[in-house]
TIVEXNU-10523 format. One line per 2 residues: number of its first residue (from 1); their letters; for each residue y, z, x of N, C-alpha, C. Coordinates in Angstrom, 1 decimal, always signed. Example, Ala and Ser with C-alpha at 12.3 -4.5 7.8 and 13.67 -1.06 7.14 Angstrom:
<rs>
1) AS) -5.7:+7.8:+13.2:-4.5:+7.8:+12.3:-3.3:+7.8:+13.2; -2.2:+7.1:+12.8:-1.1:+7.1:+13.7:+0.0:+7.9:+12.9
</rs>
This chain:
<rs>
1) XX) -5.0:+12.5:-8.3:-5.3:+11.4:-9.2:-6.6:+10.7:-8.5; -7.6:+10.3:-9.6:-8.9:+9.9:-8.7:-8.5:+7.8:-9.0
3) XX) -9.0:+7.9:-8.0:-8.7:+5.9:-7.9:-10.3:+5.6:-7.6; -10.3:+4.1:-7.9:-11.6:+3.8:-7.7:-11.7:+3.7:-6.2
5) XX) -13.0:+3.3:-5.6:-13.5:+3.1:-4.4:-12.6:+2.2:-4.2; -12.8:+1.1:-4.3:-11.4:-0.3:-4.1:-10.1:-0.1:-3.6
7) XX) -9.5:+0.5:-4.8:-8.5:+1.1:-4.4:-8.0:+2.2:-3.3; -9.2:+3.1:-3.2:-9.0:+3.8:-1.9:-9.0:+3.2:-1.0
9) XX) -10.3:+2.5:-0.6:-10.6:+1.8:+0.5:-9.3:+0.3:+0.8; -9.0:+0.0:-0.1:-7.9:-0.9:+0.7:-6.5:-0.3:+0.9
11) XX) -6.2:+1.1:+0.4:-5.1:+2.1:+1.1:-5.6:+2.4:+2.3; -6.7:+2.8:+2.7:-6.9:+3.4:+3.7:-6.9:+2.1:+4.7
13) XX) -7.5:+1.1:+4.9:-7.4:-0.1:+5.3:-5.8:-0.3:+5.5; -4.9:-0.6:+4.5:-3.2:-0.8:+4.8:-2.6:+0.8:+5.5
15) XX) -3.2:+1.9:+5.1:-2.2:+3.1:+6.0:-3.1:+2.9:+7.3; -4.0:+2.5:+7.8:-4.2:+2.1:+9.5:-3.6:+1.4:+10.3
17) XX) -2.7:+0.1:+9.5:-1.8:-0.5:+10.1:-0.5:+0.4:+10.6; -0.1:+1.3:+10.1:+0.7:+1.8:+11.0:+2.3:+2.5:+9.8
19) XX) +2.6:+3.5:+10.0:+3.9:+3.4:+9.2:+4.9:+2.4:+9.2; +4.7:+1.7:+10.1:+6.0:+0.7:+9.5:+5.6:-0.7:+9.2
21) XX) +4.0:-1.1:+9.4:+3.5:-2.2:+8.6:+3.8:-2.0:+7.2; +3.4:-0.5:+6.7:+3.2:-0.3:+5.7:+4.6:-0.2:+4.7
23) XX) +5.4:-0.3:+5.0:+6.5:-0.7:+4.6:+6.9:-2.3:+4.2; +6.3:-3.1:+5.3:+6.4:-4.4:+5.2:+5.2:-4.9:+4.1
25) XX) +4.2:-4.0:+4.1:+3.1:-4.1:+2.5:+3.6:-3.9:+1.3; +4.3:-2.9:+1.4:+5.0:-2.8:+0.0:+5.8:-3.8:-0.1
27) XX) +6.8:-3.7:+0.8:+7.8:-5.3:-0.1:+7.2:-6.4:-0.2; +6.0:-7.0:+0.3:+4.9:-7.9:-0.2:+4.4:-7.9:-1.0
29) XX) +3.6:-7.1:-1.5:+3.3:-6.2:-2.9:+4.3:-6.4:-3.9; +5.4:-6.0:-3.2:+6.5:-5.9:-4.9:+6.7:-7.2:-4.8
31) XX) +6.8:-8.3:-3.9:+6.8:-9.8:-4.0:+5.6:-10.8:-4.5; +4.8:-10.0:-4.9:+3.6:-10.6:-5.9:+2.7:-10.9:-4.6
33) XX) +2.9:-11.0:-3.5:+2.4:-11.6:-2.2:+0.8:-11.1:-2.5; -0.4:-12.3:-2.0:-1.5:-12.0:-1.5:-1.6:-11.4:-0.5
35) XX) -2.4:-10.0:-0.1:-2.9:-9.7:+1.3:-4.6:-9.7:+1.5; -5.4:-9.8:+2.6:-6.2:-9.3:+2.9:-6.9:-8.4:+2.4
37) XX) -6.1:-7.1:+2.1:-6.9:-6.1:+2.1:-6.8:-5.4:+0.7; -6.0:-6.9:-0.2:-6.0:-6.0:-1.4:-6.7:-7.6:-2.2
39) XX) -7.2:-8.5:-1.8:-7.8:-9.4:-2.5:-8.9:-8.6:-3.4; -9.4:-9.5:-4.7:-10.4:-8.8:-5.4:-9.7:-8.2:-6.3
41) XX) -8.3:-7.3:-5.8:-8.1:-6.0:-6.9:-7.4:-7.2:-7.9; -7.7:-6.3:-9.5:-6.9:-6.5:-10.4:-5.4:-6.3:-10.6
43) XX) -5.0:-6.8:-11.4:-3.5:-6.1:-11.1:-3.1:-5.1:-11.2; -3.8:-4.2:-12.1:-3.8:-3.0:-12.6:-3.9:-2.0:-11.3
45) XX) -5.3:-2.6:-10.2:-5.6:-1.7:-9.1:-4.3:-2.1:-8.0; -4.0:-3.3:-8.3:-2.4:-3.5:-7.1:-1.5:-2.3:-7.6
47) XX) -1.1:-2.3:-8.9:-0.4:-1.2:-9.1:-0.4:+0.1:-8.4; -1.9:+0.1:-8.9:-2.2:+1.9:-8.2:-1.8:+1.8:-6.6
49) XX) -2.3:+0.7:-5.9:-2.2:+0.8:-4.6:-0.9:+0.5:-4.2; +0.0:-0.4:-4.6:+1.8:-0.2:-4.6:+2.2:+1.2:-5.0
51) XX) +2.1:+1.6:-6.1:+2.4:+3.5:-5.9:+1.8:+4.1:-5.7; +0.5:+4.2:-4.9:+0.2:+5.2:-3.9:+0.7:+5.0:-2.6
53) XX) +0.6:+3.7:-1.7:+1.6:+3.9:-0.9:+3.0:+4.3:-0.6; +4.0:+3.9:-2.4:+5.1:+4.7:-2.0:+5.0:+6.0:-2.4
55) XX) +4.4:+6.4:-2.8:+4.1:+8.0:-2.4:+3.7:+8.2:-1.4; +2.7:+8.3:-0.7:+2.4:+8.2:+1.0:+3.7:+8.2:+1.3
57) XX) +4.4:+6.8:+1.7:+5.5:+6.5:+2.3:+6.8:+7.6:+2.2; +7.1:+7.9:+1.2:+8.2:+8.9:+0.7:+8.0:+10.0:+1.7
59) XX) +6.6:+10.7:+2.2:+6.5:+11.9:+3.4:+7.3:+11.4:+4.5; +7.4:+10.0:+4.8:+8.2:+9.4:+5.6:+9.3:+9.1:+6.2
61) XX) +9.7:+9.2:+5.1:+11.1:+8.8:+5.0:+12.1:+9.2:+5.6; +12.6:+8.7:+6.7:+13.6:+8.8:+7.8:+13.3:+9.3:+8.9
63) XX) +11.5:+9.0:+9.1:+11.1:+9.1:+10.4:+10.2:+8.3:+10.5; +10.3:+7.3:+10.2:+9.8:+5.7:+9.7:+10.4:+5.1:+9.2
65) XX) +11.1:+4.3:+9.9:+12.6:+3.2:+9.3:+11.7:+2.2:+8.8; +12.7:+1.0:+8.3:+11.7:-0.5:+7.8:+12.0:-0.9:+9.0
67) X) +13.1:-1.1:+9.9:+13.5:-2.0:+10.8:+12.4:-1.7:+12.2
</rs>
């Protein structure tokens, strides 16, 4: 799936924080929450960048807890 520059660039920006920040982005995200590195986007591009992280994330899963 091609995303805009934006949208890549503030995934790649949020997956450098670390697998388990990136867990605490999503439930921020799904909490409407402002961050840093997704200011600017539309809601449309929050979307894309809420489910491309849980995709990302899903490779994860159970070797990257939330806790």
């Amino acid at each position: 799936m091609q995303h805009s520059k934006r949208v890549e660039y503030s995934i790649e920006r949020l997956c450098h924080k670390g697998c388990k920040a990136v867990w605490g982005v999503i439930h921020a995200l799904e909490q409407g929450q402002s961050l840093e590195e997704t200011q600017g986007l539309s809601p449309e591009e929050l979307s894309l960048v809420l489910a491309e992280l849980k995709q990302i994330m899903a490779v994860y899963e159970g070797s990257c807890s939330t806790d």
